[in-house]
DRENFIBA-672073 format. One line per 3 residues: number of its first residue (from 1); for each residue x, z, y of C-alpha. Coordinates in nm, 4 decimals. Layout:
NUM = X:Z:Y | ...
***
This chain:
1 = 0.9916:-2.1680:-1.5197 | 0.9843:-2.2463:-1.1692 | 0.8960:-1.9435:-0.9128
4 = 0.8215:-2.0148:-0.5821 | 0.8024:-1.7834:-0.2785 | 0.6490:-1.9189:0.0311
7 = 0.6756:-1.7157:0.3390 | 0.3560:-1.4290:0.4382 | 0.1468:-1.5824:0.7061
10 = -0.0536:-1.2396:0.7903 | 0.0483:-1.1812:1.1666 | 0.2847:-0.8848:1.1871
13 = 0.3747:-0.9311:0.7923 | 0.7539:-0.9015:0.7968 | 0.8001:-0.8469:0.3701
16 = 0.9102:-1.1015:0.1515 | 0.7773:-1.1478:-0.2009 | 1.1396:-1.1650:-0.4068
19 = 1.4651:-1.0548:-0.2518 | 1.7703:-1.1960:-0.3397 | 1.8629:-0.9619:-0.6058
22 = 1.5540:-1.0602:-0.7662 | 1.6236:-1.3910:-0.8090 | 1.9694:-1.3352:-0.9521
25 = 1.8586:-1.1448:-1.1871 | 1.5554:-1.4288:-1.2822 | 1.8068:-1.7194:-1.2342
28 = 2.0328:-1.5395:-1.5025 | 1.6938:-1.5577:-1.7700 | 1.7311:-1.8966:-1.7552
31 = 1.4383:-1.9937:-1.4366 | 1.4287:-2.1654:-1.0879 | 1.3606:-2.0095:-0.7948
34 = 1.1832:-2.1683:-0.4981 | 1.1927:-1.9674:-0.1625 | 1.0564:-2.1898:0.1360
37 = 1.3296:-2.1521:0.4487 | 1.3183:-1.8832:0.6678 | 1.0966:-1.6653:0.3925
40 = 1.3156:-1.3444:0.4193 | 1.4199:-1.3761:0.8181 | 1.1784:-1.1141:0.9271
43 = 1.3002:-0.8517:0.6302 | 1.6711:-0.9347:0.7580 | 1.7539:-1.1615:0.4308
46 = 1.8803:-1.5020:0.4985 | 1.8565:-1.8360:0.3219 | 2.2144:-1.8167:0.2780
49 = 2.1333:-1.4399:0.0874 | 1.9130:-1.6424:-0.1529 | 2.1266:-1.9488:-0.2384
52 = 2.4087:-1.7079:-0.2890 | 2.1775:-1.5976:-0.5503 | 2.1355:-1.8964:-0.7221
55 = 1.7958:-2.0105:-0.5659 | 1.7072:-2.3238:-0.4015 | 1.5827:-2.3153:-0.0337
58 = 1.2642:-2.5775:-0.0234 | 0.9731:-2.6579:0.2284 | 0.6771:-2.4988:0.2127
61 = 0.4558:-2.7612:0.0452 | 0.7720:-2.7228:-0.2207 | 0.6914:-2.3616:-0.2448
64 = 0.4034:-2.3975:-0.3503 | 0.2995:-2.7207:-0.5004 | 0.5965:-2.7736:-0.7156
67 = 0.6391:-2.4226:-0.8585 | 0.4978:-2.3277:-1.1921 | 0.3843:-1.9636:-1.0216
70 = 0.3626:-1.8694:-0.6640 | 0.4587:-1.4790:-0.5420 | 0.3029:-1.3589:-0.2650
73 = 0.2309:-1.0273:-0.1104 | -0.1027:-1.1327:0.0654 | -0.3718:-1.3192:-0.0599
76 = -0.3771:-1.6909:-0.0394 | -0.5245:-1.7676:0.3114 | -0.5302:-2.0952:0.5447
79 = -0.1761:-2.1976:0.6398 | -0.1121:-2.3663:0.9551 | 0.2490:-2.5095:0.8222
82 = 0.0590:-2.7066:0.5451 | -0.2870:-2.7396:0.7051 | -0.5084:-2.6267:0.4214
85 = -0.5494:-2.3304:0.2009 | -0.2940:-2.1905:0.0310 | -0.4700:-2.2447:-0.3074
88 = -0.5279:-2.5877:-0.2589 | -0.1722:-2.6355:-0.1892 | -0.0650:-2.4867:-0.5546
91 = -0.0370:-2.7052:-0.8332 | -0.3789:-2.7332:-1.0579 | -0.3257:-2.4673:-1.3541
94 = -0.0361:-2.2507:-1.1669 | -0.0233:-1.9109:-1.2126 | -0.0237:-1.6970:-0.9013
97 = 0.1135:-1.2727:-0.7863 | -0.0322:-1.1215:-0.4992 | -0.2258:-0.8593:-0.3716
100 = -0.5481:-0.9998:-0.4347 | -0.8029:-0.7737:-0.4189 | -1.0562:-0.9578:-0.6057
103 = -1.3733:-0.7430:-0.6045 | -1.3889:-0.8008:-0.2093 | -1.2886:-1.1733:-0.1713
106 = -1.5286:-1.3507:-0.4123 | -1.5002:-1.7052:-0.2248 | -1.0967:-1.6830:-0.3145
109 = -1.1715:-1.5783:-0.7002 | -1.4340:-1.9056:-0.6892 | -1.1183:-2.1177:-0.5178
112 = -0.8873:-1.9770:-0.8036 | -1.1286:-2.1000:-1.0611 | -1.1884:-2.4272:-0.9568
115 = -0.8143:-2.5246:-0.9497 | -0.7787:-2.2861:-1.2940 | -0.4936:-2.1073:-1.1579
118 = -0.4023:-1.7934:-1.3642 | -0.3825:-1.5188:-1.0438 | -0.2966:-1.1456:-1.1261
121 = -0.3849:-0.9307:-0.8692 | -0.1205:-0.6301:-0.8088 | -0.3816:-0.4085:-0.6984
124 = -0.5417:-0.3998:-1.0489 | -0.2204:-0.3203:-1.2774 | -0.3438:0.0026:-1.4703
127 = -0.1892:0.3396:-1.3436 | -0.0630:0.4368:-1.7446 | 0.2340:0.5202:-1.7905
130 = 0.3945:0.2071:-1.9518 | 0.2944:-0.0042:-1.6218 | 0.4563:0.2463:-1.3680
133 = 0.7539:-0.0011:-1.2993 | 0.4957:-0.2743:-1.2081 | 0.2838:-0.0136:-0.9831
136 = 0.3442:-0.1854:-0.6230 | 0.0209:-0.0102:-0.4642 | 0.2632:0.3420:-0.5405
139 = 0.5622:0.1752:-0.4455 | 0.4076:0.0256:-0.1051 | 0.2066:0.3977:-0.0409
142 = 0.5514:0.5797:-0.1126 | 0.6640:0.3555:0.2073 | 0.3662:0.4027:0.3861
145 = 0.3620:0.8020:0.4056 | 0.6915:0.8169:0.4960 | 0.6195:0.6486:0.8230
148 = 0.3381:0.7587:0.8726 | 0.5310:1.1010:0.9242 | 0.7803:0.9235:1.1628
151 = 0.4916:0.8044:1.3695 | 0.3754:1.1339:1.4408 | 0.6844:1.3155:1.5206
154 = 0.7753:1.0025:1.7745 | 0.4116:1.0840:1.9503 | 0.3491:1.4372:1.9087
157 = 0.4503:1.6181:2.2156 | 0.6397:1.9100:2.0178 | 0.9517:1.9421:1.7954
160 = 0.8950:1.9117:1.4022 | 1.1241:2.1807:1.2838 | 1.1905:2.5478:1.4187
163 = 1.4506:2.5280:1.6642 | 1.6677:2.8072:1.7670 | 1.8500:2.7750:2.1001
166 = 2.0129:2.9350:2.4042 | 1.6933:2.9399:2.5680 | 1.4766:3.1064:2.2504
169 = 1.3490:2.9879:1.9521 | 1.0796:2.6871:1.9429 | 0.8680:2.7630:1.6529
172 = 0.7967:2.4341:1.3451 | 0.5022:2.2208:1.3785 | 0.2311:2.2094:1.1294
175 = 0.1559:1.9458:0.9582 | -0.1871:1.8816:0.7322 | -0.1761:1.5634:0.5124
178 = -0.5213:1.5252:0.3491 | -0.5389:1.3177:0.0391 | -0.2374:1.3928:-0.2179
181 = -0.1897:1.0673:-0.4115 | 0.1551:0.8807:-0.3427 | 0.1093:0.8432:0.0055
184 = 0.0036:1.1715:0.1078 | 0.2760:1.3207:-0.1349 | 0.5099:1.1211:0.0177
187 = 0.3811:1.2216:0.3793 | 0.4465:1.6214:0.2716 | 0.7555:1.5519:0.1290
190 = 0.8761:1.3861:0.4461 | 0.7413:1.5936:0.7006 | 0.8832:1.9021:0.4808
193 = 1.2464:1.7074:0.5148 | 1.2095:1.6893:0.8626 | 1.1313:2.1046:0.8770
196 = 0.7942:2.1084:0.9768 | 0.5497:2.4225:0.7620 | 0.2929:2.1671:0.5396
199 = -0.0177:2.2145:0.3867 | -0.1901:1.9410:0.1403 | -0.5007:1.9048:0.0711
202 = -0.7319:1.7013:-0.1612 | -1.0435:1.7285:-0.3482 | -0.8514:1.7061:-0.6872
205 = -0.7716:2.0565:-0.7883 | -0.5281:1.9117:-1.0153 | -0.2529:1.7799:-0.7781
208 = -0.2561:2.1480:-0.6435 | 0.0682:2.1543:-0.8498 | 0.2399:1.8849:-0.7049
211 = 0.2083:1.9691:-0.3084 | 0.3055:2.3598:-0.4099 | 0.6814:2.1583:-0.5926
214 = 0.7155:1.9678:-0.2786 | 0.7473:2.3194:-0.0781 | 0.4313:2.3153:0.1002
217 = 0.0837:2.4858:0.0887 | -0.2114:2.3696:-0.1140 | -0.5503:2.4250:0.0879
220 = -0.8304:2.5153:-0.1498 | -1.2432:2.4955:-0.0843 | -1.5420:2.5409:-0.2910
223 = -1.7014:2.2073:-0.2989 | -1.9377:2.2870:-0.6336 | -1.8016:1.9700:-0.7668
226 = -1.6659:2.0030:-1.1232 | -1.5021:1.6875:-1.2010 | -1.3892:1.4957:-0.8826
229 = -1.1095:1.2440:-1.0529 | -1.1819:0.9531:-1.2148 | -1.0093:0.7741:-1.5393
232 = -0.7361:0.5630:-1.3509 | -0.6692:0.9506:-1.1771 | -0.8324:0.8274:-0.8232
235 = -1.0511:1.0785:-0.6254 | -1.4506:0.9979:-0.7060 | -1.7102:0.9478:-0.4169
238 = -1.8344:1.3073:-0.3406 | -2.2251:1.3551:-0.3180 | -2.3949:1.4089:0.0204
241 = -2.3839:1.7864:-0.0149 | -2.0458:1.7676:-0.1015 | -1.9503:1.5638:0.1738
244 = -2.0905:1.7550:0.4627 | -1.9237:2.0988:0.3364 | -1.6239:1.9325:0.3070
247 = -1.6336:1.8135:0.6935 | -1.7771:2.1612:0.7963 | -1.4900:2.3435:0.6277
250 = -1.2065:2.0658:0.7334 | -1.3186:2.1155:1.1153 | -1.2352:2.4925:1.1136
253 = -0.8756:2.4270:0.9773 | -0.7757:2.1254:1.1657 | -0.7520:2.3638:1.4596
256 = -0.4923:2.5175:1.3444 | -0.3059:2.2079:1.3120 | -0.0141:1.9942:1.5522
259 = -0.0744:1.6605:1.2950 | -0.3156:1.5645:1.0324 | -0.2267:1.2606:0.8087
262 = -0.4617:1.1301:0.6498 | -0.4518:0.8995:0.3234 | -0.7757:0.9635:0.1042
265 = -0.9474:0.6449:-0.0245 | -1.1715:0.5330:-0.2811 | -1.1112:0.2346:-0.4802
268 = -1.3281:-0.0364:-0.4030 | -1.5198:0.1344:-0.1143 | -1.5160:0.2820:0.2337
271 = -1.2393:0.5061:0.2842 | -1.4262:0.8850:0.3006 | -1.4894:1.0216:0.6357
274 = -1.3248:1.3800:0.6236 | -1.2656:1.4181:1.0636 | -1.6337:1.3574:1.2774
277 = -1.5304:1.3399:1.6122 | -1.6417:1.6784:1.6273 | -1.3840:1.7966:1.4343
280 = -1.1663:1.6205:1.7300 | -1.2904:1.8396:1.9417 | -1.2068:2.1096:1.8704
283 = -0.8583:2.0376:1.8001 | -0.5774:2.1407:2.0194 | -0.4810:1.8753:2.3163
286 = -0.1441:1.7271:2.2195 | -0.2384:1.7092:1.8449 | -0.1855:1.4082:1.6291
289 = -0.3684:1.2377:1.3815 | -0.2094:0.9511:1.1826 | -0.5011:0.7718:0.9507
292 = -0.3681:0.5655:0.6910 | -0.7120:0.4857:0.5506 | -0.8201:0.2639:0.8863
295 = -0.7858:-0.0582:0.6752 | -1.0993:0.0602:0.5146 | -1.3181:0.2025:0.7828
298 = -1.0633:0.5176:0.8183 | -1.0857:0.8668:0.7338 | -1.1381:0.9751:1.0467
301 = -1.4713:0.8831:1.2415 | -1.2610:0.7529:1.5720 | -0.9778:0.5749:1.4154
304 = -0.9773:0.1997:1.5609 | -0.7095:0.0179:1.2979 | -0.3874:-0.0846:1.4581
307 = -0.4540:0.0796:1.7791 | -0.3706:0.4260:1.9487 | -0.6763:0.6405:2.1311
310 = -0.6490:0.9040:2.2437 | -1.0131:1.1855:2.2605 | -1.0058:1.4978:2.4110
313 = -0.6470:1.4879:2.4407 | -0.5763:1.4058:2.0789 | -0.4022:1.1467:1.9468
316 = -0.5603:0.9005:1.6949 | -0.3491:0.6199:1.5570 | -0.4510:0.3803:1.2850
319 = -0.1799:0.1406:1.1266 | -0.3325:-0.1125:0.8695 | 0.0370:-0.2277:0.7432
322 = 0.2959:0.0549:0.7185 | 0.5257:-0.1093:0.4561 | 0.5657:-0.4254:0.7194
325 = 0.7648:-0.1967:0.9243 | 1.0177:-0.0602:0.6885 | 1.0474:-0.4127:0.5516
328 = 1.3836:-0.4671:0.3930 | 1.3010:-0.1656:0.1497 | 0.9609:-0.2183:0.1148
331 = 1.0396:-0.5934:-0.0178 | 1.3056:-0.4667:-0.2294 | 1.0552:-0.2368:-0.3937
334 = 0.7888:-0.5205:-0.4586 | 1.0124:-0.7383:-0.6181 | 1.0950:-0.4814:-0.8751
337 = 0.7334:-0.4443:-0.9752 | 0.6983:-0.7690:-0.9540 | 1.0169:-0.8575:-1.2007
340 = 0.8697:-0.5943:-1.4444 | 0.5346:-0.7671:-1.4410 | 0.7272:-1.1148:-1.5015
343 = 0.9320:-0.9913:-1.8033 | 0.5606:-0.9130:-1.9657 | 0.4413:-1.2360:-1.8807
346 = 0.6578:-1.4951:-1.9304 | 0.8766:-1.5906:-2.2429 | 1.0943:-1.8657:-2.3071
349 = 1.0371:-2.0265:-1.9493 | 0.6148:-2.0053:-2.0146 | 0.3376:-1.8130:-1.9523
352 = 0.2769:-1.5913:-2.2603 | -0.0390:-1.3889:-2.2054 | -0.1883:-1.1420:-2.4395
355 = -0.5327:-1.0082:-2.3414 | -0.5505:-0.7606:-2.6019 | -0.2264:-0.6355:-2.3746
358 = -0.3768:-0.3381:-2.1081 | -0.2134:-0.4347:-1.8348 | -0.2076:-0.8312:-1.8193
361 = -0.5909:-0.7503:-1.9358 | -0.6162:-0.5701:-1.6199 | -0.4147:-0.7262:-1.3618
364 = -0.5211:-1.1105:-1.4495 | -0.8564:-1.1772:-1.2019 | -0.8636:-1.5659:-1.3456
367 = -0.7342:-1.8113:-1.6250 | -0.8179:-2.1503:-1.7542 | -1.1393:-2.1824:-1.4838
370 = -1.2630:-1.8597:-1.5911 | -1.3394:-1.5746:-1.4063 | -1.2240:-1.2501:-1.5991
373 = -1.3574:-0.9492:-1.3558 | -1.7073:-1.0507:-1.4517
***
């Protein structure tokens, strides 16, 4: 099989889709890879890196139009180097990886039909336990709450850890991540590394376990809510009531606070608000909050995404694309979910696809001109 990786066009995007010990090791099973020049540059991997590895360097119509499936990281979007859509420029009944997220980007699911390309979408593979090598949302969030943490020491106008010197003894910062899926967990575990005293907090009174085993504090309210987790293990939408109690009861303990990380969303909708400006208020001056949410409307009420405010002397900053930034690792992660994925998907040099299989069931948005979300 030929696999082609063409290089990100998203401003900013520094990640490439396959590194170059990803294509050794799918050169050794026997396929071709296609990487269009100057695809790892930005992640520090040269072209020399991937012919080393046995891959062929190739233009970027070649990336595309004469591989048998295309890896991306991004969506397929207009691309000024071939002057047309990306999907146009694959070859009719491809097969396509990327982060598609198909449920908001109906126009690209009706291009993906009408040139019957078989896309998965890494957003969808099922969170069981027999997909977790393929999970690159969790491997992208691990990198994403990590920096998030790095972000806010760099701003924050204070020392992380306790420091004890000639002239006294500085006491740690604390630190309040609010969400604790694999971003926020990462987040505590980082800003725990770096000495600060960390509280978690999330609406899931089952993850209560896992911020207490990273060393910091779990913070606990009474929502009434009985059941606030859905099947794939992702926080549900919290009802009216719910919500305002939640806001009421976050804007008396943010005070107490130097940074506040936020990471809570909900799949397929706006990210929860848990901080009204309000709730900025009344925070100290010289506090931090880092919203990793802002992609999707942000967690807190005055995060503008990919900008820095600052309100009543706090600091508000709202990155849309942490993984860009650490982006030799955060490729290097991808491409291992990404070889997983292959390994289910293609035997003997083809596309082998069994539907009744739960994850290529639930990753694959399109095949054969069909649409199979719906």
């Amino acid at each position: 099989m030929r696999i082609g990786i063409p290089k990100e066009v998203v401003p900013g995007e520094r990640r490439v889709a396959l590194t170059p010990d990803a294509v050794t090791r799918l050169v050794k099973t026997g396929n071709e890879v296609l990487v269009e020049a100057g695809a790892g540059d930005k992640a520090f991997l040269t072209d020399g890196d991937y012919q080393s590895a046995g891959a062929k360097i190739v233009s970027t119509a070649a990336a595309f139009g004469e591989s048998d499936l295309v890896v991306k990281f991004h969506k397929p979007l207009d691309n000024p180097r071939l002057g047309k859509h990306e999907v146009d420029a694959l070859r009719e009944g491809a097969a396509l990886i990327a982060f598609l997220y198909p449920a908001t980007n109906p126009e690209l699911v009706r291009r993906l039909m009408a040139r019957r390309i078989t896309a998965f979408s890494m957003d969808l593979i099922p969170r069981i336990t027999r997909a977790q090598s393929m999970d690159a949302l969790s491997s992208q969030a691990n990198v994403a709450g990590y920096k998030a943490v790095l972000i806010a020491a760099e701003v924050m106008p204070k020392f992380l850890p306790m420091m004890t010197t000639a002239a006294g003894t500085i006491r740690p910062a604390k630190v309040l991540v609010l969400g604790a899926g694999v971003a926020g967990l990462q987040a505590i575990a980082t800003a725990r590394r770096l000495g600060a005293v960390v509280w978690g907090y999330d609406v899931r009174p089952v993850v209560k376990e896992q911020v207490e085993s990273l060393g910091a504090k779990f913070l606990e309210f009474d929502l009434g809510v009985k059941d606030a987790q859905d099947k794939g293990g992702y926080a549900k939408e919290l009802s009216e009531e719910a919500k305002r109690k939640q806001q009421q009861m976050l804007a008396e303990k943010t005070k107490e606070f130097d940074v506040v990380i936020t990471t809570a969303l909900i799949p397929g909708k706006p990210a929860p608000r848990l901080i009204t400006k309000e709730t900025v208020a009344g925070m100290k001056p010289g506090s931090v909050i880092v919203d990793l949410a802002a992609e999707t409307g942000g967690n807190c009420e005055l995060t503008e995404p990919d900008k820095e405010v600052v309100k009543n002397g706090v600091t508000i900053i709202g990155p849309t694309n942490l993984p860009s930034t650490v982006p030799m690792h955060a490729s290097q992660l991808y491409a291992r979910n990404v070889v997983e994925l292959l390994k289910l998907i293609v035997k003997d040099g083809k596309l082998n696809l069994d539907f009744n299989d739960e994850i290529i069931k639930g990753a694959c948005v399109t095949h054969d001109g069909k649409n199979l979300r719906g």
